[in-house]
ROVEXGU-279137 format. One record per atom (N, C-alpha, C): residue in three letters; x, z, y. Coordinates in steps of 0.05 Angstrom, whole numbers, plus 5000, padded with zeros to 4 digits. Atoms other than C-alpha are relative to their C-alpha. Layout:
% residues N
ALAXZY ...
***
This chain:
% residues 195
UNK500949725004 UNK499746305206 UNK497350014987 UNK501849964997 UNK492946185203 UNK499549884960 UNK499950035036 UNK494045885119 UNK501250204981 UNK499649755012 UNK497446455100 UNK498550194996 UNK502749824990 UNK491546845124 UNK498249854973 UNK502050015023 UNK487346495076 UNK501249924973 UNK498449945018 UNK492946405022 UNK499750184985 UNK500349655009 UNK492047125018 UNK496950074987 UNK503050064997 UNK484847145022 UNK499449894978 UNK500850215020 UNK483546654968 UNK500750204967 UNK499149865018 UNK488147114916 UNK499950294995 UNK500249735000 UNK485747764936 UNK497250124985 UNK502749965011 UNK478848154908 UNK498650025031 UNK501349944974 UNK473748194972 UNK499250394989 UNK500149704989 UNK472948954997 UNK497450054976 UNK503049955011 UNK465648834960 UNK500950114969 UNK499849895030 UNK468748744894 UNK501750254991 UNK499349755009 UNK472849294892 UNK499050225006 UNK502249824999 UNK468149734915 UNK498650144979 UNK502050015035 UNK464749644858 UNK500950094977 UNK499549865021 UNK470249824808 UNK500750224996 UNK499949775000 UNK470350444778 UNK502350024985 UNK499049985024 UNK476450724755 UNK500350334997 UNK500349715012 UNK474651454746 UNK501950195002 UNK498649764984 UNK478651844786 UNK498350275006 UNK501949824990 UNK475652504809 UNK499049975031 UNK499450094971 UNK477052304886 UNK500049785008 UNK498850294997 UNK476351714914 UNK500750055029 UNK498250014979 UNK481751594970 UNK500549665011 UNK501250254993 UNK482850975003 UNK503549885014 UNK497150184994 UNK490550575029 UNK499449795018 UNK499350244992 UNK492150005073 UNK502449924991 UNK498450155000 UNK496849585053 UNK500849765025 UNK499750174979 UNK498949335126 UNK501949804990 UNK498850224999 UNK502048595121 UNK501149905031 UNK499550114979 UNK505848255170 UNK502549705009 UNK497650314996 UNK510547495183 UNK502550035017 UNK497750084985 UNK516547535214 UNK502749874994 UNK498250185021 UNK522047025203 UNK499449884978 UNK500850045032 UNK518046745154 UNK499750164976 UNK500449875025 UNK517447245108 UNK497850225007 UNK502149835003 UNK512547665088 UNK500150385005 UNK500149665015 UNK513048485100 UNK497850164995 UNK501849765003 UNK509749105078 UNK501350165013 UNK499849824988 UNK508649765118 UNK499450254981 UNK500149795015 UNK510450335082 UNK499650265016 UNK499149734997 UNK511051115093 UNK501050234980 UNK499549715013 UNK514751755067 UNK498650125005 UNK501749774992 UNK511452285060 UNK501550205007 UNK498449804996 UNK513552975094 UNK500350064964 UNK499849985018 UNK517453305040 UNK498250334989 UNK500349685009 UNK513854025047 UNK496649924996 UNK502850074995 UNK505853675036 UNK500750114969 UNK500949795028 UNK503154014971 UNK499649764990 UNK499750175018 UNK501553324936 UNK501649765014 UNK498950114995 UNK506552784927 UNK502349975027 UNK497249994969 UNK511853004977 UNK501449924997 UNK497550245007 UNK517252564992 UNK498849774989 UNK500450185016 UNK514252034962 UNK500349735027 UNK501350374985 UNK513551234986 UNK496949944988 UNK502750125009 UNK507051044995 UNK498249845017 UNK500950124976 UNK502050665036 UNK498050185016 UNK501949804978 UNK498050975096 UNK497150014988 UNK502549905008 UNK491351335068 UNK500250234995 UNK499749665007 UNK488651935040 UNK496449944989 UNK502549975020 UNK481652205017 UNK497549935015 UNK502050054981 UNK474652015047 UNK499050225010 UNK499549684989 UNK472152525093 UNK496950014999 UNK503550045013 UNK465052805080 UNK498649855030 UNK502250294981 UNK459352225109 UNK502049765001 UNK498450275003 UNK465251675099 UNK499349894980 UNK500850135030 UNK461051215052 UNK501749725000 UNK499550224998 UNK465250615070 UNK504350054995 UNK498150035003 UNK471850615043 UNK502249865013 UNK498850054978 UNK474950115086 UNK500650235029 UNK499949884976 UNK473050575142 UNK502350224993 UNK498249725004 UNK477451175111 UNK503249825000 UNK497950165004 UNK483250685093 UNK501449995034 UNK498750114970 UNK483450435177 UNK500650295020 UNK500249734986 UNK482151205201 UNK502950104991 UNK498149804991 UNK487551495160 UNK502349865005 UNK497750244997 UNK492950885177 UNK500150115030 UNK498849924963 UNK491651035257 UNK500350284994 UNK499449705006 UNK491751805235 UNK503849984993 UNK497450015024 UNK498751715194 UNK502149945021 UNK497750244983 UNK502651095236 UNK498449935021 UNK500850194970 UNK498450985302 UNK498949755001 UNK500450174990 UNK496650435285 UNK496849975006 UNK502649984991 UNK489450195322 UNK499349814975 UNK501550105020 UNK483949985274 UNK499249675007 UNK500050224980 UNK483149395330 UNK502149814988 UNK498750104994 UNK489149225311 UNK501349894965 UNK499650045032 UNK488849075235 UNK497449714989 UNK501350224999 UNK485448405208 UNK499250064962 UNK499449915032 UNK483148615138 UNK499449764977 UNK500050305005 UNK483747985092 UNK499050044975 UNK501850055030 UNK480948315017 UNK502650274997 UNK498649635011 UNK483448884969 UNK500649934972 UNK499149995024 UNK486149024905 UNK499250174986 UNK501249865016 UNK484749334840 UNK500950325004 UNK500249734995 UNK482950014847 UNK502650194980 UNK497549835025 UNK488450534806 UNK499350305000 UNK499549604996 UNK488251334794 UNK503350025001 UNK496949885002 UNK494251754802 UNK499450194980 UNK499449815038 UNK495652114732 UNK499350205008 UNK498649675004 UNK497052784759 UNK498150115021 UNK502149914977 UNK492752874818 UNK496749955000 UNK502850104998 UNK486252554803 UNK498149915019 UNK501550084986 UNK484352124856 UNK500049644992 UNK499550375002 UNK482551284844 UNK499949995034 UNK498150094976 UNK486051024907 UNK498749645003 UNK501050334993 UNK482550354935 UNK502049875009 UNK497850144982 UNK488449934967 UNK498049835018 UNK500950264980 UNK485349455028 UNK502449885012 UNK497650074984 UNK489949005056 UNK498649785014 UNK500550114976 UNK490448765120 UNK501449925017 UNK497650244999 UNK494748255163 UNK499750185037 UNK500049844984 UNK497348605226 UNK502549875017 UNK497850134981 UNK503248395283 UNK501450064997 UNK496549884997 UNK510448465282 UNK500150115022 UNK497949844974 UNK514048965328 UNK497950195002 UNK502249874991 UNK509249495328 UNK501950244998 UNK498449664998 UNK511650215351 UNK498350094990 UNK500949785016 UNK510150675300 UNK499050285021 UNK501249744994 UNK506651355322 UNK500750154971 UNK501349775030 UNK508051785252 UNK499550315005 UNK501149804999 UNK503952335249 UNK502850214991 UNK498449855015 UNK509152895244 UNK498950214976 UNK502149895022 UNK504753315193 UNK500649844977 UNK499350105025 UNK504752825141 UNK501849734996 UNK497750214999 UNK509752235153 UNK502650065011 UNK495949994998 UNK518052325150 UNK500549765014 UNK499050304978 UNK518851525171 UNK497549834992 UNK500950185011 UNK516250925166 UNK501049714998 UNK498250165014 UNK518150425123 UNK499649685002 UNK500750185004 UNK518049705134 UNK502349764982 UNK498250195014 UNK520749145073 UNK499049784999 UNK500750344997 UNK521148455062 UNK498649934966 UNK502149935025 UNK515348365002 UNK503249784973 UNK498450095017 UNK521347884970 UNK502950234992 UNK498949865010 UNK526448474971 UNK499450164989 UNK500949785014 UNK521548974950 UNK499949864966 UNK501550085024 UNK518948454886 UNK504249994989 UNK497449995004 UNK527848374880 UNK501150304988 UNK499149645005 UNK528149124869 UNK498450144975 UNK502449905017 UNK522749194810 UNK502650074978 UNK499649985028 UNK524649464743 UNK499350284989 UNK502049875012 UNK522449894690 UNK502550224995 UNK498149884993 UNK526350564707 UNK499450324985 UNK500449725008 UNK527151284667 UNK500150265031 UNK500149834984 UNK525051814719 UNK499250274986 UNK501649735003 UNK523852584715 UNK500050115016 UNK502949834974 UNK518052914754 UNK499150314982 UNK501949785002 UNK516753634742 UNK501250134966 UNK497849865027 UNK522453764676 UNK498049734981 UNK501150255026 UNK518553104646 UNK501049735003 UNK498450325005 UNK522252424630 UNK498249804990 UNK501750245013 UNK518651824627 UNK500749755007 UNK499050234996 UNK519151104640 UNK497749865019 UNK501950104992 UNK515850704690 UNK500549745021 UNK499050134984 UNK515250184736 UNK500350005034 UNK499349994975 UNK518750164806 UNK501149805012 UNK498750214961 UNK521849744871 UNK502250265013 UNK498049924989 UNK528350004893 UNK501449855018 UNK499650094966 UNK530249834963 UNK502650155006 UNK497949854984 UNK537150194991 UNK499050254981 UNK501049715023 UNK534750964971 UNK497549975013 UNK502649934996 UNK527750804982 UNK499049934973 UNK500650045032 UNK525050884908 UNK496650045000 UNK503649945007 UNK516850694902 UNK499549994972 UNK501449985032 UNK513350904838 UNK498250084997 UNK503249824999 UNK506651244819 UNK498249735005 UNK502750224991 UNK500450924846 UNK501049715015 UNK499050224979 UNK503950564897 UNK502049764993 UNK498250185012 UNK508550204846 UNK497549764992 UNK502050015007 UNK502450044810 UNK498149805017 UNK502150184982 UNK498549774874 UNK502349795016 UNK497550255001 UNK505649364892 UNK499649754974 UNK500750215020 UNK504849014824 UNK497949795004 UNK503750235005 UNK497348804825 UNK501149745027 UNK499050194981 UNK499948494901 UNK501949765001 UNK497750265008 UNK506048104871 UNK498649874980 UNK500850215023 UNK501547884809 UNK499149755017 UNK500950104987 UNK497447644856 UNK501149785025 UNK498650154978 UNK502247354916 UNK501949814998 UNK497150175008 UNK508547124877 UNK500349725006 UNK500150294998 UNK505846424866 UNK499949905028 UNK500150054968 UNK504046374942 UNK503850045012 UNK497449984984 UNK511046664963 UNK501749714996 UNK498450235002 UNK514646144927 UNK499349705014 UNK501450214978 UNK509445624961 UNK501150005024 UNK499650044975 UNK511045795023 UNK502349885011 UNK496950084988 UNK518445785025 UNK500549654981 UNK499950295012 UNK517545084984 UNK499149885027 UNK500850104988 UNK513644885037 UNK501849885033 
***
């Protein structure tokens, strides 16, 4: 367990450096990307969003939201709105480094991702307010499900990249902050199960 932990670690940006980059959003908002091992494999913790929330309803995405005024620490908003969202305790998250920052096109916020290595079997709490379910995949079925897919949002057709799971379809930011994670992990996955 404890090499996967720094597997991760080793290929990720520290909390510091992405801090640091700007990518000129109007908002900055903040994600966990909870991780977790079971059976040897790697998952991610997702969420739907309710479908009646004024931005991105229905969507797949990871647990966050916006910093709240006097939150100068981004991590801190990331762990707040994860136990806000899915229950889970901040106690209860091991945060191992982060990924490159992203905006969302349409909304105008740059979205920090932090990710952080957390336990199997955890009972969800979802906030009924803004979480429908929550979603947990296996990071090798999610990277199995990629491709570059015509969608239309809002009477507009475009092309982009997604992870298709059963009917759970991620795209937007959260496709986006899936990528940077597989650029980053792929070579490790295949390590592991070599190993």
């Amino acid at each position: 367990m404890g090499s996967i932990r720094d597997d991760l670690r080793s290929v990720l940006l520290s909390p510091e450096e992405a801090l640091s980059l700007d990518v000129g959003g109007g908002t900055n908002a903040a994600v966990l990307v909870p991780l977790y091992i079971e059976g040897g494999e790697l998952y991610a913790v997702l969420t739907r969003r309710q479908n009646d929330l004024r931005r991105h309803a229905g969507e797949i995405s990871f647990p966050g939201g916006r910093a709240e005024p006097g939150e100068h620490d981004l991590r801190t908003t990331a762990l707040r709105e994860t136990e806000e969202e899915i229950g889970l305790p901040v106690s209860a998250v091991e945060l191992l480094g982060a990924l490159q920052p992203t905006p969302t096109l349409v909304t105008g916020y740059a979205i920090y991702p932090f990710v952080g290595m957390i336990e199997p079997g955890n009972a969800w709490a979802a906030s009924a307010d803004e979480v429908a379910e929550v979603i947990e995949l296996p990071l090798g079925t999610l990277l199995a499900g990629y491709g570059r897919r015509r969608l239309i949002r809002h009477g507009l057709t475009f092309r982009t990249d997604t992870y298709v799971v059963d009917d759970h379809l991620v795209w937007g930011a959260t496709a986006r902050i899936l990528t940077d994670l597989f650029d980053r992990v792929e070579p490790l996955i295949h390590q592991w199960h070599a190993s």
